[in-house]
N, C-alpha and C positions, 0 to 999 in steps of 0.2 A: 555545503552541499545544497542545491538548488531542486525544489519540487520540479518533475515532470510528468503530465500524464500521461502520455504516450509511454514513457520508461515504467510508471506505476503500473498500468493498464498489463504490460507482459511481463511483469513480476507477479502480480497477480493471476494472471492466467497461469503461470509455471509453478505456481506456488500453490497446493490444495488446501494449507492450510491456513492461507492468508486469504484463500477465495472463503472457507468454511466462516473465519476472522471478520471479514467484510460484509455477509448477510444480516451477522449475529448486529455488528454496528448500525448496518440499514435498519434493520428490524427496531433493537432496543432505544434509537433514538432519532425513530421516523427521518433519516436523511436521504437526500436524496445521494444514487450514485457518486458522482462527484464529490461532494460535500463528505462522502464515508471514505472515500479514496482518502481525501490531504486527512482525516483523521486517523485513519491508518495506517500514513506515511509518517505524523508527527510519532505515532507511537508504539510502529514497528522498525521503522527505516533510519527513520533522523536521529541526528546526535547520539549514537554510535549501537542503533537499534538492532538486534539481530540480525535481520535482513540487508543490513546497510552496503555488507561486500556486493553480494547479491544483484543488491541497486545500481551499481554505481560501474557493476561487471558488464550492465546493459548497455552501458552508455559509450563500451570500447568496440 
């Protein structure tokens, strides 16, 4: 499975608690936007992450 951020960007929007998930990231390790998305994605989404149907539902 292949990072996207266009696909991330509306799982996140649809997801309250992966928006709640991605502030706490920005915050506790000063990243930028971006930079909190692929860390969210490594370990929410990828390699069989909760979100992963979710992700990949985006993408049909």
């Amino acid at each position: 499975m292949k990072y996207h951020n266009e696909q991330m960007n509306k799982l996140v929007k649809n997801t309250p608690a992966l928006q709640k998930e991605l502030k706490s990231i920005m915050k506790q390790m000063s990243l930028e936007r971006h930079l909190a998305l692929k860390a969210l994605y490594h370990s929410e989404v990828a390699d069989g992450g909760p979100y992963q149907t979710d992700y990949q539902d985006l993408n049909k």
